[in-house]
Rosetta silent file (secondary structure, phi, psi, omega in degrees, C-alpha in Angstrom):
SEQUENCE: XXXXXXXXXXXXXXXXXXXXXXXXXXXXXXXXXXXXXXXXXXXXXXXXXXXXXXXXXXXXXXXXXXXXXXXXXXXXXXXXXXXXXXXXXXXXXXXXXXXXXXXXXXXX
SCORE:     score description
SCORE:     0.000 S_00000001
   1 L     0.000    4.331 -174.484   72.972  116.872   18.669 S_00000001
   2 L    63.196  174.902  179.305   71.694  117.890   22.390 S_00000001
   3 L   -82.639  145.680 -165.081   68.991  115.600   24.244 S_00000001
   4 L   -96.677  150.390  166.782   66.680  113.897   21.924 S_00000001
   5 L  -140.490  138.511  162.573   62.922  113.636   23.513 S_00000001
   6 L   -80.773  -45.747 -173.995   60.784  111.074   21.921 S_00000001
   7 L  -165.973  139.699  167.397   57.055  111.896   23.143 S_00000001
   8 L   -57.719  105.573  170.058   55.435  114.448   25.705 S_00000001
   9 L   122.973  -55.388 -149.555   53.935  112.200   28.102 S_00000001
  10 L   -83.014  -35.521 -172.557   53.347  109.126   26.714 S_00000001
  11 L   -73.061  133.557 -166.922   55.796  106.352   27.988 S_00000001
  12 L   -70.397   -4.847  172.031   54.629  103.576   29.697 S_00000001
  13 L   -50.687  131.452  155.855   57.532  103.711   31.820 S_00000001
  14 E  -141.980 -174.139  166.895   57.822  103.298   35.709 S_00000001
  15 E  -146.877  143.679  169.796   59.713  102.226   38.677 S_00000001
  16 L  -111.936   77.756  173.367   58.960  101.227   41.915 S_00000001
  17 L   -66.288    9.719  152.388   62.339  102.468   43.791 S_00000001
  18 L   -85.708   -2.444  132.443   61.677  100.474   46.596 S_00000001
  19 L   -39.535  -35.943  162.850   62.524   97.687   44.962 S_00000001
  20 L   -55.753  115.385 -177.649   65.833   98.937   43.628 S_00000001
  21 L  -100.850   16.479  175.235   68.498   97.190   44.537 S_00000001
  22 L    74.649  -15.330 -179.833   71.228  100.032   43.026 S_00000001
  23 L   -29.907  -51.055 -132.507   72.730   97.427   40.641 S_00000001
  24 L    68.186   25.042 -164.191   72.792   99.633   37.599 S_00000001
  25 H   -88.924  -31.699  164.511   71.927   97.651   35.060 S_00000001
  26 H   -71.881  -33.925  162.630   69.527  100.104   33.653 S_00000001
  27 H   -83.660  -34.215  168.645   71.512  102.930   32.856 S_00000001
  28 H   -17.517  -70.877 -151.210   74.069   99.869   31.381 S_00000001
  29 L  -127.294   24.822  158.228   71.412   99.279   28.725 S_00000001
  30 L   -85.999  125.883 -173.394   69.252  102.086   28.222 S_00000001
  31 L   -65.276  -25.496 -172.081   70.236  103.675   24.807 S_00000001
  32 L   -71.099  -29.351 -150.685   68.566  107.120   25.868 S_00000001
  33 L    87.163   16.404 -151.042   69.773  107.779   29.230 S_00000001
  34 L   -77.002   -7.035 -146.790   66.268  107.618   30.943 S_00000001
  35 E  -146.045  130.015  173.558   67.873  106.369   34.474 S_00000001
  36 L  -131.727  154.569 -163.878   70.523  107.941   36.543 S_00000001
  37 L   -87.570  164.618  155.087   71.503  106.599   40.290 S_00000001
  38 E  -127.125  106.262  178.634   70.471  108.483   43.473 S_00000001
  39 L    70.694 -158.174  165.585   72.100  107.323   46.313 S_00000001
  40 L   -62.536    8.558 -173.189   72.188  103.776   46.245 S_00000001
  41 E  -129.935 -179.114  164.743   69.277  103.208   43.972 S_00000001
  42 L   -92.943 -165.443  164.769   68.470  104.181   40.197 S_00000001
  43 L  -163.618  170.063  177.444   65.623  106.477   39.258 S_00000001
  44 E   -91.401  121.804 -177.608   64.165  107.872   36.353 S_00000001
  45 L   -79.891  -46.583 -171.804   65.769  110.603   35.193 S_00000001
  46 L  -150.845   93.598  176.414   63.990  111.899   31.913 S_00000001
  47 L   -57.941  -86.115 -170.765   60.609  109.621   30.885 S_00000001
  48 L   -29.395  -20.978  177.926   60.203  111.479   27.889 S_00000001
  49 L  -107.627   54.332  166.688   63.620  110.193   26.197 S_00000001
  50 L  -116.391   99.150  155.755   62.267  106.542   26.853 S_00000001
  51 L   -39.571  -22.231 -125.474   61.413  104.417   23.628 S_00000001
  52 L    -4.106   77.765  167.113   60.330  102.232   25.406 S_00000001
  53 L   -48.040  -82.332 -172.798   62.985   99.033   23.932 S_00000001
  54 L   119.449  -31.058  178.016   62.046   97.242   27.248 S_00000001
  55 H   -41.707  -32.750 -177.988   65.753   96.506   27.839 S_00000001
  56 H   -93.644  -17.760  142.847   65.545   98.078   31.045 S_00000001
  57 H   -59.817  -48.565  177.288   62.650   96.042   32.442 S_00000001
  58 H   -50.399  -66.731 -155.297   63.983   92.707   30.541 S_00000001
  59 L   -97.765    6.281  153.101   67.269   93.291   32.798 S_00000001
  60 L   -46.736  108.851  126.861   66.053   94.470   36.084 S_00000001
  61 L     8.693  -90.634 -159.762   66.907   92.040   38.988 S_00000001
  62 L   -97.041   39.060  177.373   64.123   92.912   41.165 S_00000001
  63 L    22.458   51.420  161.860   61.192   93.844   38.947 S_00000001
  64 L   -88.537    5.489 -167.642   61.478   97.441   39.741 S_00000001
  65 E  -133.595  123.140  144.981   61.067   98.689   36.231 S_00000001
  66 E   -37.850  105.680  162.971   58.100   98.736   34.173 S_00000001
  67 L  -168.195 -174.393  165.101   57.278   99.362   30.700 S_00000001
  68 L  -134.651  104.171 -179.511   55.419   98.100   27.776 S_00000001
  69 L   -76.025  160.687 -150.504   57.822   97.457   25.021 S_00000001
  70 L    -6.498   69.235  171.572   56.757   97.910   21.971 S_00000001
  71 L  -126.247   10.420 -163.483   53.352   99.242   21.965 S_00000001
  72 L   -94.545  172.676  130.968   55.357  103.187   21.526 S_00000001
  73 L   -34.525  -13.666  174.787   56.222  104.878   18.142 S_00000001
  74 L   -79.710  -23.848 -168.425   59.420  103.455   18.091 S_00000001
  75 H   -98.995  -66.298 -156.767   58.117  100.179   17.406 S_00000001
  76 H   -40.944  -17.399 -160.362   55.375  101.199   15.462 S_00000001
  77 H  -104.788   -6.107  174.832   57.817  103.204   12.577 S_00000001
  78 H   -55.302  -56.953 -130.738   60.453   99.573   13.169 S_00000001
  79 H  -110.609   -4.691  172.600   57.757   97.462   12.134 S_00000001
  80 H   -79.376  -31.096 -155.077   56.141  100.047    9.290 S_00000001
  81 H   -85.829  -78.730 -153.244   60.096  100.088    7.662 S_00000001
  82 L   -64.591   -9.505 -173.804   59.858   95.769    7.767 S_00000001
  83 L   134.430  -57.777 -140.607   56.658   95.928    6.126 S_00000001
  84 L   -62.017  171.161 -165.787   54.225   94.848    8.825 S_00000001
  85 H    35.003   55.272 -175.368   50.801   96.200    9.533 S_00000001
  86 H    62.082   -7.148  166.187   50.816   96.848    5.778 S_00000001
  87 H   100.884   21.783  151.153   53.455   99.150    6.184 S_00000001
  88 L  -124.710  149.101 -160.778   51.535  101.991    7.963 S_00000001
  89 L   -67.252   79.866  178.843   52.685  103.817   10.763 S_00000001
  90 L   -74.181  112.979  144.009   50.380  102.907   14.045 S_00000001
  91 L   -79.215   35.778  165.284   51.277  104.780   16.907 S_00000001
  92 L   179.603  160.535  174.221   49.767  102.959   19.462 S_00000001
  93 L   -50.057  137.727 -158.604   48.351   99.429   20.493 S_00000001
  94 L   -75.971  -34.150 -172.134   46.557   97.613   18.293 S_00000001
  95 E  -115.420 -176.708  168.950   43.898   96.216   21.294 S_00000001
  96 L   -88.833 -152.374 -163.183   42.379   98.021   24.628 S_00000001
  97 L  -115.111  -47.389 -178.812   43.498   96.995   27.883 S_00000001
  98 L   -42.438  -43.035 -174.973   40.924   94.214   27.844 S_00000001
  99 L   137.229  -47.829 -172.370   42.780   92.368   25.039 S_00000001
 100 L   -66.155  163.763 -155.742   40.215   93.425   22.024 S_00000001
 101 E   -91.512  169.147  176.250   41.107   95.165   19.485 S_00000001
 102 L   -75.731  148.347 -174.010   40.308   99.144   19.069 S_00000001
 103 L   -84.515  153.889  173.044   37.662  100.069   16.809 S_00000001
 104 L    70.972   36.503  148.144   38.859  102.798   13.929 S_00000001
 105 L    98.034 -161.257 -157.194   42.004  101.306   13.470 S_00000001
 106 L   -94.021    8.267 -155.302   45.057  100.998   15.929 S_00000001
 107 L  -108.623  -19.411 -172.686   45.161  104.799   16.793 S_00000001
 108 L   -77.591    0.000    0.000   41.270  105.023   17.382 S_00000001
C-alpha cells in the first residue's frame, strides 16, 4: 500500500534529541513509523506520517518527545464515528492556546 502520509505540515510533533536516551521505545509503539534510531538516539524520521496517538510521548523515559494527542484529524474523524461533537468532523482544537474556545466553530 506504500507510505501513508496523514497531513502536510501539521503535526504537533517534536523531539528534543538531547534528551534521548536511545531506548527505543518509540519506534516500539508508533503505528506509522515516524521514528527511526541514529546512532544511539531516536529521531524523527517522517512528521508527516504522525497521527499524533501520543503513544510515543506517553512512553518516552526522558520527556524527549512531544506531541498533542488528539487535537489532529485522526481524533477528530474517531470521535465524529462515536458520535461526539454531534458527529461532525472538526479538524482541529476546539479552544486557542489560551484555553478559550475559537470563535466560528472548532476549525475557525
Amino acid at each position: 500500500m506504500g507510505n501513508m502520509v496523514y497531513l502536510k505540515n501539521v503535526a504537533t510533533l517534536s523531539m528534543d534529541t538531547t534528551k534521548c536516551s536511545g531506548c527505543g521505545l518509540c519506534l516500539d509503539v508508533c503505528p506509522h513509523n515516524v521514528f527511526k534510531m541514529n546512532g544511539k538516539s531516536a529521531k524523527i524520521m517522517d512528521r508527516d506520517a504522525c497521527m499524533e496517538c501520543g503513544a510515543c510521548s506517553r512512553n518516552c523515559p526522558t520527556g524527549a518527545i512531544s506531541v498533542q494527542s488528539g487535537v489532529g484529524c485522526a481524533a477528530a474523524v474517531i470521535n465524529s464515528l462515536l458520535g461526539r461533537n454531534g458527529g461532525e468532523c472538526c479538524c482541529g482544537p476546539q479552544t486557542d492556546d489560551s484555553g478559550a474556545p475559537r470563535s466560528g466553530g472548532c476549525c475557525g
